[in-house]
NUTOR-143117 format. One record per residue (C-alpha): residue number from 1; residue in three letters; chain; y negated, x negated, z negated. Coordinates in Angstrom, 1 decimal. Layout:
// NUTOR-143117
pos,code,unit,py,px,pz
NUM,ALA,A,Y,X,Z
...
END
This chain:
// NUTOR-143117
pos,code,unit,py,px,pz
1,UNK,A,-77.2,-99.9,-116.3
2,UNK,A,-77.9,-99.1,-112.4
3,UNK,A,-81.0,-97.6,-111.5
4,UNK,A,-81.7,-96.3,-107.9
5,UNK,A,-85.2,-96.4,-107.1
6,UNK,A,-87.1,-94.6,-104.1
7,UNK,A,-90.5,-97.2,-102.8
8,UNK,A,-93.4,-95.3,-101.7
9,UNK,A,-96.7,-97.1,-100.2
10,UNK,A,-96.6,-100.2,-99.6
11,UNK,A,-93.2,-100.8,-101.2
12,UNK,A,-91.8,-98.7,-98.8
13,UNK,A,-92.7,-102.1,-96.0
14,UNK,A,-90.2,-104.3,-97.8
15,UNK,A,-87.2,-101.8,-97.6
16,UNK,A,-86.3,-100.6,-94.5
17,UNK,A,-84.6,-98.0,-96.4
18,UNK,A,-86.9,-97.5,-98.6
19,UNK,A,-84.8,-97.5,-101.8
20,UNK,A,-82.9,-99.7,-104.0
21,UNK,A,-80.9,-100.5,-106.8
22,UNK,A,-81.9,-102.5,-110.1
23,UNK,A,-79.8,-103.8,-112.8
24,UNK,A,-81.7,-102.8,-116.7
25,UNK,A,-80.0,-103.4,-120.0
26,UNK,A,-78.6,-100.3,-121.4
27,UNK,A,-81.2,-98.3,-123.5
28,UNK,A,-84.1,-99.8,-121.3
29,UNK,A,-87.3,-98.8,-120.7
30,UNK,A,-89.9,-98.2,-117.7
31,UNK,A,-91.4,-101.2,-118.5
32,UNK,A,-88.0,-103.0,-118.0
33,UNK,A,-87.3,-101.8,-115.0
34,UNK,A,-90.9,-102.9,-113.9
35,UNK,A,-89.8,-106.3,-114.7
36,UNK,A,-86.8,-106.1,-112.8
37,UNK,A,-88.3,-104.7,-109.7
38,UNK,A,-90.7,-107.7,-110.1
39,UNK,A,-88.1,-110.3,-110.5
40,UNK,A,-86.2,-108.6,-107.4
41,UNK,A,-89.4,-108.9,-105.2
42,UNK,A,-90.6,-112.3,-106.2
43,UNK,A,-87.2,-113.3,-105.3
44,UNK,A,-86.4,-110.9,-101.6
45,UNK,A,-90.0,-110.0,-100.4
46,UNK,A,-91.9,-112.8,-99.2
47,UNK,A,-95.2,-110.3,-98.3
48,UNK,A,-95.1,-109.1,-102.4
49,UNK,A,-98.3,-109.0,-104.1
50,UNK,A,-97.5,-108.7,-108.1
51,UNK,A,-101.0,-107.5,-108.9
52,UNK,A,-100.2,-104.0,-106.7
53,UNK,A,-97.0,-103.8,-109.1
54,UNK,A,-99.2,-104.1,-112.4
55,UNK,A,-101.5,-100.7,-111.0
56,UNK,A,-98.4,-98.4,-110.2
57,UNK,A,-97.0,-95.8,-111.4
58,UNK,A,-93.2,-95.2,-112.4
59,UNK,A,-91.5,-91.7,-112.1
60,UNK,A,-88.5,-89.8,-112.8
61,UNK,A,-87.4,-86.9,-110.1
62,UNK,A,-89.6,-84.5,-112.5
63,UNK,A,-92.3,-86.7,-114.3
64,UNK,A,-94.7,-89.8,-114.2
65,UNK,A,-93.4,-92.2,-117.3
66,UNK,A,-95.2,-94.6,-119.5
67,UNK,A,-94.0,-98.0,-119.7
68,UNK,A,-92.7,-97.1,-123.2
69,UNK,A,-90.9,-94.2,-122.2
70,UNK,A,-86.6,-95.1,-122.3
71,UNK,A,-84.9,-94.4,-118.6
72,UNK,A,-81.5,-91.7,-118.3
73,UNK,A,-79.0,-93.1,-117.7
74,UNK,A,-78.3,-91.8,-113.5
75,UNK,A,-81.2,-90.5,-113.3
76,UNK,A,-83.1,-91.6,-110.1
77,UNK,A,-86.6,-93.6,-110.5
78,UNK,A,-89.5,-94.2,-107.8
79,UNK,A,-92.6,-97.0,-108.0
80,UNK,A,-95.8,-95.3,-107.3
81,UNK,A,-98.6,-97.3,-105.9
82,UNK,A,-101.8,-96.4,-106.3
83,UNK,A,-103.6,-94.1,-102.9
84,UNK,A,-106.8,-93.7,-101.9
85,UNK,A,-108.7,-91.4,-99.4
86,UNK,A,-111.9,-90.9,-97.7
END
């Protein structure tokens, strides 16, 4: 299954378009597509730090998802890094 998904943060530096698409096995979950974004980065970003990956957030166009949660099928995703402000 195809999953397009939007990066925010710093994602967004490794993607001049800021979105892309993953392959997940059918019936997958968040935490499968957080493995393939990882595998996609290790392997096209040479600036990727894996430990910002393991803090962020996943959501769906109306939700923020657990790892556990199962993805709809053509439903569009986006990585969340974590933010601060002062």
């Amino acid at each position: 299954m195809k999953v397009e998904l939007s990066l925010f943060g710093a994602f967004k530096a490794h993607d001049p378009g800021a979105r892309i698409e993953l392959e997940v096995p059918e019936g997958a979950r968040v935490a499968d597509l957080r493995e393939a974004l990882d595998r996609h980065a290790r392997e096209h970003w040479p600036s990727y730090r894996p430990e910002l990956l393991k803090v962020s957030a996943f959501a769906s166009e109306t939700a923020v998802m657990r790892d556990t949660e199962a993805l709809v099928p053509g439903v569009a995703m986006a990585v969340l890094p974590p933010v601060s402000g002062g």
